[in-house]
N, C-alpha and C positions, 0 to 999 in steps of 0.2 A: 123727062124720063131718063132712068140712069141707064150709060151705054155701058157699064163693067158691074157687074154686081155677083155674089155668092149666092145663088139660086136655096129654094127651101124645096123639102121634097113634098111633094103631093101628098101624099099619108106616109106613115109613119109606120104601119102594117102589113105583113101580106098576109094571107090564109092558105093552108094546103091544105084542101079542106073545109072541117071544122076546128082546124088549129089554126089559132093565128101565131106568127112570126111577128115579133115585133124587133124593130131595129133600135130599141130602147136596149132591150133583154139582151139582144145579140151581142153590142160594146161590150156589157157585161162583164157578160162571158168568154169572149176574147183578151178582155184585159185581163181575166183572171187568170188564164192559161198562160199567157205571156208573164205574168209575176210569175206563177210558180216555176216554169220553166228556164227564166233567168237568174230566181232566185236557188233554182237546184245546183246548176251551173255554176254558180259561188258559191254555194255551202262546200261543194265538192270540194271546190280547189281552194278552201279552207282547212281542209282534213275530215269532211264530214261524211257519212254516206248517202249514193245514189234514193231517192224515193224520201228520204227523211222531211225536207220541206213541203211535200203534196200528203204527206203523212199530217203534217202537222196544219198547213191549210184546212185539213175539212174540219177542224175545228174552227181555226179565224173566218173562214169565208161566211159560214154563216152569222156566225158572230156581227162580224163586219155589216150584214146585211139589215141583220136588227139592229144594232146599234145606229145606222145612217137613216132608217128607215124614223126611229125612235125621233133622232135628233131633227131630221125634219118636219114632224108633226108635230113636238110638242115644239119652234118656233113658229110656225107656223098653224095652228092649231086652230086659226079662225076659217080654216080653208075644208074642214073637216065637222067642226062642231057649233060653228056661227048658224045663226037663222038661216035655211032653207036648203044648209049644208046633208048633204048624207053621212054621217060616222063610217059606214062600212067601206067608205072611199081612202080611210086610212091603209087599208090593208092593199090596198091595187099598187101597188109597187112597180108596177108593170106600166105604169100610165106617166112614172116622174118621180122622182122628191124623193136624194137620199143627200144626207148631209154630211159631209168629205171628215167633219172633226169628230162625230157619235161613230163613222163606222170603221175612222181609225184607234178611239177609244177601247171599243167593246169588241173589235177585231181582235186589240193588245188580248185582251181577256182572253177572249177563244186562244189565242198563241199562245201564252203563259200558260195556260192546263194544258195542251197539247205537246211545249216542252217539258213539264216538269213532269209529266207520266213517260218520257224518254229520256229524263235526266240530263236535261242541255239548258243552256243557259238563254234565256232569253233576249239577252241584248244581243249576244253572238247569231241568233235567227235574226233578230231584225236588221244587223249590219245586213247580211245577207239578200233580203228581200228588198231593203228601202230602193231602189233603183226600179227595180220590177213594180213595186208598186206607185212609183210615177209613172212610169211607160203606161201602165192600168189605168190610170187615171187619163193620161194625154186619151186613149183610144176610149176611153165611158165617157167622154163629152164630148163626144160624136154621137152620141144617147138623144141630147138635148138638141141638136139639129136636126133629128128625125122627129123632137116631139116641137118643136120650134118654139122654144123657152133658154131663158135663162140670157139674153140679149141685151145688149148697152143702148146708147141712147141715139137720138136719128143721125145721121150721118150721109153724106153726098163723096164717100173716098172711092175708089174702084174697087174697094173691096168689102165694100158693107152687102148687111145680110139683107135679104127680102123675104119681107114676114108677109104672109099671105093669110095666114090663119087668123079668124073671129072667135077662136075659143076664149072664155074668161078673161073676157074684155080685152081683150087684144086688136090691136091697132094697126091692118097695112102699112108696109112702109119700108125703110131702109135704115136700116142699125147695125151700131157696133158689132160685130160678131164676139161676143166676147167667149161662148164657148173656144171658139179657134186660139184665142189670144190665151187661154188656158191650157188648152191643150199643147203648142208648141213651146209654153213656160215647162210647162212640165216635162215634155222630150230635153231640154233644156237644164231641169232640174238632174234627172238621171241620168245624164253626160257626166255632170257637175260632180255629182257622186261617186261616180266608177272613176274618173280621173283623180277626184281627190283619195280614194282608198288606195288606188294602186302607187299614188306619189306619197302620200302620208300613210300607210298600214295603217289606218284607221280600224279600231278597233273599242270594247267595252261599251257597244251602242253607239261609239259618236258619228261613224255614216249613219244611219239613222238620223241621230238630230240635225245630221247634215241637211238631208233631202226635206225633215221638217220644216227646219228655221231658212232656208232655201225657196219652198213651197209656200211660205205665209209671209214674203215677202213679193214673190207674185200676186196672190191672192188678193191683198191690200186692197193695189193698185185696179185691179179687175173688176174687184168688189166694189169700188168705186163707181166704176161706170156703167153700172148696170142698175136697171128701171123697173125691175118688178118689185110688187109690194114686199117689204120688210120692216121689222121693229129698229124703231134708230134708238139712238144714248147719243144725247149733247151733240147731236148732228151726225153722227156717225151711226150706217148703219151695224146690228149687233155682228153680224159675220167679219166688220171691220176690225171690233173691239176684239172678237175670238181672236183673228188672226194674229192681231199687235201681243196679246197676251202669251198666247202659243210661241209666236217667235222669242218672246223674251227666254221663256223656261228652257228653250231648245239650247240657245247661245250661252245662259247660266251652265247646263248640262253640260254642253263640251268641253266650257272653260274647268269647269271644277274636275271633271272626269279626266282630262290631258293630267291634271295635275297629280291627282288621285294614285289615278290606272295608265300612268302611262303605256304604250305601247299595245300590243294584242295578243288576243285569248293564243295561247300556245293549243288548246283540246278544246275541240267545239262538242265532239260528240263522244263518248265514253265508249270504248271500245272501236270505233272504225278502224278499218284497216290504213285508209290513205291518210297522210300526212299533208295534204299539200305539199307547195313548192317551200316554205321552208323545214318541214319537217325533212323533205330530199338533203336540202343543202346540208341539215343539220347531220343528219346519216352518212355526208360524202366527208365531211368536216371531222367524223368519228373513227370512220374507216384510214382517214389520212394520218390522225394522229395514230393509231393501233398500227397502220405498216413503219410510221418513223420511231415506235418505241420499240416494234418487233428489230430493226433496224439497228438502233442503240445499242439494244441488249446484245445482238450477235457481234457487234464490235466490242461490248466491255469483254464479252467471253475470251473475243480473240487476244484480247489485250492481255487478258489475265491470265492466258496459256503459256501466252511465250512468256511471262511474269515469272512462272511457276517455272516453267522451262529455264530460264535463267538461273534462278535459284537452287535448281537442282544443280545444275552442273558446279554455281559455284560452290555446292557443300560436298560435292566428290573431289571437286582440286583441294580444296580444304583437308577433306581425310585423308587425301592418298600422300597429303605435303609432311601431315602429323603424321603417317608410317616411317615417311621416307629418315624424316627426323629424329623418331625412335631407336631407326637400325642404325644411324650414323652414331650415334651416342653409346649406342650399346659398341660398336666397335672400339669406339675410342677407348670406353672403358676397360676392355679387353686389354688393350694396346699397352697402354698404362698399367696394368695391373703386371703385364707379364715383364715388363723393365724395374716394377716395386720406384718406380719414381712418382709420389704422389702429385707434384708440382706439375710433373709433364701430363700426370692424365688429367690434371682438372685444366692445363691450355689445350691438349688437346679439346675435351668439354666442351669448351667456351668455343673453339674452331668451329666444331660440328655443330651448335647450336644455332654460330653465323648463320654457316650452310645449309643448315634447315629451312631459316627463316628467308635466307635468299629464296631458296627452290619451293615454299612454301608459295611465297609471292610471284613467283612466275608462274608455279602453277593455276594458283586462282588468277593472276591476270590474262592468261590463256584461256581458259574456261568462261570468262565473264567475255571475254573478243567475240569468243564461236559464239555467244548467245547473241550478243547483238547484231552478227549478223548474221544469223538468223532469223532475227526480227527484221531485219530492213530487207532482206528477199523474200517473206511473207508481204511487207509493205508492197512492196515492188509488182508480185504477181498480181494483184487485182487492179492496178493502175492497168497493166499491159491489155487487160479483157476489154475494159472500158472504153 
C-alpha cells in the first residue's frame, strides 16, 4: 500500500438540482477567464484598448471548442463509431476529449475574423494572449483529474496518482500524474513568455511561437509517458509526431520573423487612445526636443538682436564721421579760396581729409566698444539668475 499518493476524486459531478456541475466544464471556464483577463492586461499596455481581447474571444473561444473537440474525434474516432460505440457521444464534450493542436488551430480562425472586423493585426492579438492561454491550459488539466484520464504509466513515487475508476477499461492503481506534469510545464511555459517579451520586446507573433515551440517541447516528453490507447507512426505515438512537427514550424517562424520584422508593432489597434509605455517614452522624447528647439531659437534671436544692434550703431559713427569730414573740407576750401593760394588749399584738403579719417575711426571704433559691451552685460545677466 502506497503511504504518499495524489488522491482521485470520487465523481467528477455535482448537481444543484437538475443541473449538473461538472468539474470538467468548470477548468474550462476558469481558464478562459484567466486568458482573456491577462491577455487584456497586455493588449492595454501594448497601446490597445480595455474590452478589445474579450471582444475578440467570443469569436476564438468557440472556435477553439470546435476545433479541439473536432481534432479529438477524428483521432480518435474508434471511441465514437467502432462496433457498439454510440455516435451521439461525440458531441458530450462535457464527458472529455478536446485536442490542445484542432482547438488552437480553429481558435487562430475565430481570432483572425474577430481581428480583421476591428482592423488589428492578428499576430499582435496573439503576442498578447499566448501567456494566458498557457495559464488556460495549466488550470483545464485539472478537467482530466476530475474525469481520471489522461495518466502515465504505474509508478510507486510519493507522488503518483490513484486511479480508482472501472470506466473504459481502466485499471486501479498508481500512475504517473501526467495531467499535473502538464499543467506545471505550462505555468512554466507562461513565465517563460512574459519574461522573454519584457527582456526581448518580442513582437510580430513571435511570443506566440514562443509559448508554442515552448509548449511542444513539454508535450513530447509527457506524451510519452502516458498509457491510453492512441495511433502510433514508426513507434511514436501521433500526438508525438504533431508535437515534433509543430515545434519545428514555431522555431522556423521566430528565426525568419527576428529577421524579417525585427522589433514590434509600434499600433496594435487603430485608433486607441493609450500608447503604452513606449508610446509615453516617445511623447516625453518629443516634448524634450520641442522645449530644447523652443530654447535654440530664443538664443539665436537674442544673438541676432544684439548683432543688429551692433550694426546699427556702427553705421551712425560711420555717417556722423562722413558729416564731420565734409564740414572740415568745406572749411579748408573756404580758407584757401579767401588767401587765392591754390597750393595751400589743396594741403589744407589733404589735412582735413587726414582728420576725417582719423575722427572717422574713432568714431566707429567707439560705437563698435558700446556694442560689445553691451552684449557681454546681456551675457552676464542670465548667468547671475541661474
Amino acid at each position: 500500500m502506497e503511504l504518499a499518493y495524489i488522491p482521485s476524486p470520487s465523481r467528477g459531478v455535482l448537481y444543484l438540482g437538475p443541473i449538473p456541475l461538472r468539474g470538467y466544464a468548470f477548468c474550462i471556464i476558469i481558464g478562459v477567464f484567466v486568458a482573456v483577463w491577462l491577455g487584456n492586461k497586455r493588449w492595454i499596455a501594448r497601446g490597445g484598448r480595455a474590452g478589445t481581447v474579450a471582444d475578440i474571444a467570443v469569436w476564438a473561444v468557440p472556435f477553439g471548442l470546435i476545433g479541439g473537440r473536432l481534432y479529438h474525434v477524428i483521432t480518435d474516432y474508434q471511441l465514437y463509431f467502432s462496433e457498439g460505440r454510440d455516435w451521439v457521444d461525440a458531441f458530450k464534450i462535457w464527458e472529455g476529449g478536446l485536442g490542445i493542436w484542432g482547438a488552437i488551430a480553429l481558435g487562430a480562425l475565430g481570432a483572425w475574423i474577430g481581428c480583421r472586423r476591428r482592423g488589428i493585426p492578428l499576430p499582435a492579438y496573439a503576442d498578447a494572449i499566448a501567456p494566458g492561454i498557457a495559464f488556460a491550459q495549466a488550470i483545464g488539466r485539472w478537467g482530466n483529474w476530475f474525469n481520471q484520464e489522461l495518466y502515465g504509466r504505474e509508478t510507486d513515487l510519493p507522488w503518483a496518482l490513484h486511479i480508482t475508476s472501472t470506466a473504459d477499461g481502466r485499471m486501479p492503481g498508481y500512475y504517473h500524474p501526467t495531467f499535473l506534469y502538464e499543467s506545471l510545464w505550462c505555468v512554466g511555459v507562461a513565465l517563460l513568455v512574459i519574461w522573454a517579451d519584457r527582456r526581448f520586446k518580442l513582437g510580430h507573433g513571435r511570443a506566440f511561437a514562443l509559448y508554442v515551440a515552448a509548449y511542444c517541447a513539454g508535450r513530447f516528453w509527457i506524451e510519452y509517458m502516458r498509457v491510453d490507447d492512441a495511433h502510433e507512426l514508426l513507434g511514436l505515438r501521433l500526438n508525438n509526431w504533431t508535437a515534433l512537427l509543430v515545434f519545428l514550424l514555431a522555431v522556423v517562424y521566430l528565426v525568419v520573423s527576428a529577421k524579417k520584422r525585427p522589433g514590434r508593432e509600434e499600433v496594435v489597434e487603430p485608433g486607441a487612445s493609450g500608447g503604452g509605455t513606449d508610446a509615453a517614452d516617445a511623447s516625453s522624447a518629443s516634448d524634450a526636443s520641442g522645449d530644447s528647439a523652443a530654447s535654440d531659437t530664443s538664443d539665436v534671436s537674442k544673438g541676432s538682436g544684439v548683432s543688429a544692434a551692433s550694426a546699427g550703431a556702427a553705421g551712425s559713427g560711420a555717417k556722423a564721421a562722413d558729416a564731420v569730414r565734409d564740414e572740415d573740407r568745406a572749411e579748408a576750401r573756404s580758407k584757401a579760396k579767401g588767401k587765392g593760394e591754390d597750393k595751400a588749399a589743396g594741403e589744407a584738403g589733404d589735412t582735413a581729409g587726414s582728420a576725417a579719417k582719423d575722427t572717422a575711426g574713432t568714431a566707429a571704433g567707439d560705437a563698435a566698444d558700446g556694442a560689445a559691451g553691451e552684449k557681454a552685460g546681456d551675457g552676464a545677466g542670465p548667468a547671475k539668475k541661474s
